[in-house]
N, C-alpha and C positions, 0 to 999 in steps of 0.2 A: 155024880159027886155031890156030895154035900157038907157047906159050910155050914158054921153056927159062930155069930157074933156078939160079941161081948159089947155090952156100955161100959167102957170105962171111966169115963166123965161127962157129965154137963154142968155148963156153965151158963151164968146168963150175963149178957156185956150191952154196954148200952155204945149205943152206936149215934152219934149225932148228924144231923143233916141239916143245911140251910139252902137259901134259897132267896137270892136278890136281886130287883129290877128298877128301873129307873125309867119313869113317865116321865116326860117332855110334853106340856099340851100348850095350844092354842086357840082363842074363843076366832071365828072368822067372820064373827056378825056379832054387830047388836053391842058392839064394845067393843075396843080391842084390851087383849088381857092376856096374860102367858104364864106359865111358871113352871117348874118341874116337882118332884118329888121321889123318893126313894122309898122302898119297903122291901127290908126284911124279915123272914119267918124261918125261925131254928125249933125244931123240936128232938126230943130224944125217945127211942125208942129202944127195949130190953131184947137183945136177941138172943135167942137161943144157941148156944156152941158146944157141941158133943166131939167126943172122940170113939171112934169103934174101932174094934180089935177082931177081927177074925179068926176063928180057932178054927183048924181042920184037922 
């Protein structure tokens, strides 16, 4: 048997991703000192999204 498929669309969709953490530090010499801080990073990326069709 054989198939044969058709592209019938692509599309490109942006897709977004983040990503966030939170440090806690401590100096344990030499000083005492602490603090925390936060960092985020979001970037977007173009995906590709197709639809196929199979014709037989």
């Amino acid at each position: 048997m054989t198939a044969t498929a058709q592209v019938t669309s692509i599309r490109r969709d942006p897709v977004t991703a983040a990503s966030t953490w939170m440090v806690a530090w401590e100096v344990t010499g030499g000083g005492a000192d602490s603090g925390e801080f936060t960092e985020t990073h979001v970037g977007t990326v173009g995906v590709r999204v197709g639809e196929v069709q199979v014709l037989n």
